[in-house]
C-alpha positions in Angstrom: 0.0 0.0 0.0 1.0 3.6 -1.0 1.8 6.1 1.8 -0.5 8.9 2.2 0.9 12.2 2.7 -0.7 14.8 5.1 0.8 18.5 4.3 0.5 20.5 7.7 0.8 24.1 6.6 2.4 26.9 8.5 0.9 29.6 10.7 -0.5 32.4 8.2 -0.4 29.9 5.0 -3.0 27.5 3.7 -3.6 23.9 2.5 -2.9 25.1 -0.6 0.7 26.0 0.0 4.0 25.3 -1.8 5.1 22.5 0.1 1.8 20.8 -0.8 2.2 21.6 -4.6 5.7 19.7 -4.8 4.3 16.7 -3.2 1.6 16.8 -6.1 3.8 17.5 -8.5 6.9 14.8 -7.9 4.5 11.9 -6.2 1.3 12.3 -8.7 0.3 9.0 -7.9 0.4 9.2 -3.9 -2.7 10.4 -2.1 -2.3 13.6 -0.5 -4.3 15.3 2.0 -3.8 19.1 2.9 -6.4 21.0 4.8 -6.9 24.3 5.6 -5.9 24.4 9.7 -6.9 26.7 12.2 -5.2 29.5 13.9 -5.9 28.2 17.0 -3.4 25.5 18.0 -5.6 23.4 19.7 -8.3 22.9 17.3 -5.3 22.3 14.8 -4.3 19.3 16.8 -8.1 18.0 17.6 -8.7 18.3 13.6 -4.9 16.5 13.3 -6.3 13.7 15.8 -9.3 13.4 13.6 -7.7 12.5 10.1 -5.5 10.3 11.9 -7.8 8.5 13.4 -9.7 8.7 9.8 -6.6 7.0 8.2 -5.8 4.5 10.8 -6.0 1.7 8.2 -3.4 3.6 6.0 0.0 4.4 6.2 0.3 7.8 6.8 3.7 10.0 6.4 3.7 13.9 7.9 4.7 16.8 5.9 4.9 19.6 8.3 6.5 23.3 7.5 7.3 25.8 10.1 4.2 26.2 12.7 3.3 22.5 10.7 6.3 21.4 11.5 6.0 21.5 15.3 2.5 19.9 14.6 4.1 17.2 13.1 6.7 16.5 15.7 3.8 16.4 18.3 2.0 14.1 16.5 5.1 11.9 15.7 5.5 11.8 19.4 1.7 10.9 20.0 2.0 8.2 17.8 5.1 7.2 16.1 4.0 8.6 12.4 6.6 9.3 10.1 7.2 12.9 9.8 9.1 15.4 8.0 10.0 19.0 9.6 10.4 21.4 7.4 12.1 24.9 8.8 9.6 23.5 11.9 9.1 26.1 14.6 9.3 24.5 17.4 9.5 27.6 19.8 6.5 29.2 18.7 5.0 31.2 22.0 7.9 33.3 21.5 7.4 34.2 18.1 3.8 34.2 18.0 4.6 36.7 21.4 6.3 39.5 19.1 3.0 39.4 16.7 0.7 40.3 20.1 -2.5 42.6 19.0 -1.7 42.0 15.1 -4.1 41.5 12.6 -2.9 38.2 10.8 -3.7 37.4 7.2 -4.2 33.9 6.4 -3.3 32.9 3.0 -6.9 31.4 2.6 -8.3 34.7 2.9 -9.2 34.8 6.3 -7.9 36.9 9.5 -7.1 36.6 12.8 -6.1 38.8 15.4 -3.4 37.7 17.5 -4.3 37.4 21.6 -2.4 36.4 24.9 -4.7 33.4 24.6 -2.4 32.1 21.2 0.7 33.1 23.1 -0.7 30.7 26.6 -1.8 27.5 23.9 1.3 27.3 22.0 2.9 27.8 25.1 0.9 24.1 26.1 1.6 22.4 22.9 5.8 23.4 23.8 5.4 21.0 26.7 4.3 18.1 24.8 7.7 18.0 23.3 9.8 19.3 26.3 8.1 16.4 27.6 9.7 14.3 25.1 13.0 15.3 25.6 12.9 14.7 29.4 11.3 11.2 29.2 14.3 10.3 26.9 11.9 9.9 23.4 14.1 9.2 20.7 12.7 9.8 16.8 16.3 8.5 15.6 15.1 7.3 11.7 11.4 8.4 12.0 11.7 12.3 11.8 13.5 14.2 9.2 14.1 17.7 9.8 15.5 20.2 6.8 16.5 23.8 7.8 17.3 26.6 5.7 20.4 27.9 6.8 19.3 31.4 5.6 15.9 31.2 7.7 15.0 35.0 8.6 12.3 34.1 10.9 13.7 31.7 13.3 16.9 30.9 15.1 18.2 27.9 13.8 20.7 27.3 16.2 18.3 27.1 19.2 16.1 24.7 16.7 18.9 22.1 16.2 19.6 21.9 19.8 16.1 20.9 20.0 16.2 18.7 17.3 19.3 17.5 18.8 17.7 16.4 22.2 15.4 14.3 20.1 17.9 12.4 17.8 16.4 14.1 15.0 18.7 14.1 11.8 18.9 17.6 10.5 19.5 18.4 6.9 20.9 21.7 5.9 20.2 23.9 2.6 21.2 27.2 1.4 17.9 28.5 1.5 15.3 30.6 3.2 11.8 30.1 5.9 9.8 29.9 2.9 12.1 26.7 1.6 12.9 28.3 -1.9 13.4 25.6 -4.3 11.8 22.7 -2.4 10.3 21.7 -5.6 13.6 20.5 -6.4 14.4 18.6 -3.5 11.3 16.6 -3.8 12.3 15.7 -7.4 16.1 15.2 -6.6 17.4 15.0 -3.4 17.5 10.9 -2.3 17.0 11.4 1.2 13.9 13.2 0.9 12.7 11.0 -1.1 13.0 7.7 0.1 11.5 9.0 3.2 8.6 9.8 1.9 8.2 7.0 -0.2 9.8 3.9 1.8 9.1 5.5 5.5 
């Protein structure tokens, strides 16, 4: 049986992101499923729970980019699913701090504005994997985590130490938050690849 792929998009973006395109585009024959999330983070993980639990019969692989890519993780550590991290922001109450009493612009079209309440739930969803880390969890083979070594938005330093405390192998590219050029990696680059495919 094929893998399924579920795209988890980042905070601000939209099912309908690049990271989702290059999927369709190098794997046209794989299932892919890429919703529109919520804002909030914990209806994001309740409506992760819920295709999960939808697809329990299939074998699902994670696609997660930036605010994605710490949903991912979570749910690799709730139950052992193959996941890729993509520029994953796993420190995102500090980021999502700075942005306090902003009016956010999805890229669906819709708007949010930013509350202490966002900054208190992330926050809650950082535990989960700090967690991890203390209990020992190890996701040695079963996370993948690329990082743009010209990120603008987050510090990757303080996100490979993370990664680090998980066993999480790191790839590194010359390339920006936004993943520039991930179209070619999913067409090209054999690690990528044969995790999505053989994971």
């Amino acid at each position: 049986m094929k893998n399924i792929f579920l795209n988890i998009h980042g905070f601000g973006s939209s099912g309908n992101n690049s990271k989702a395109a290059a999927l369709t585009s190098s794997f046209p024959d794989y299932k892919l499923i890429s919703p529109d999330f919520p804002a909030d983070p914990e209806e994001c993980l309740d409506l992760l729970e819920e295709i999960i639990a939808e697809n329990s019969n299939s074998p699902l692989v994670l696609q997660g980019s930036s605010m994605g890519g710490l949903y991912a993780l979570v749910m690799h550590i709730r139950h052992n699913i193959p996941a890729l991290l993509i520029n994953p922001a796993l420190a995102p109450s500090f980021l999502v701090q700075k942005r306090l009493g902003e009016v956010y612009d999805f890229g669906n079209g819709k708007t949010i504005l930013i509350t202490s309440q966002h900054v208190k739930k992330f926050a809650e969803v950082e535990k989960e994997i700090e967690k991890a880390i203390h209990n020992g969890f190890s996701a040695k083979g079963k996370v993948l985590a690329l990082l743009g070594e010209q990120d603008e938005v987050l510090d990757q330093i303080e996100m490979k130490k993370i990664l680090g405390k998980l066993n999480i192998e790191v790839v590194s590219f010359e390339t920006d938050h936004h993943f520039e050029g991930y179209d070619n990696v999913t067409e090209t680059n054999q690690k990528v690849r044969s995790f999505l495919l053989d994971n």
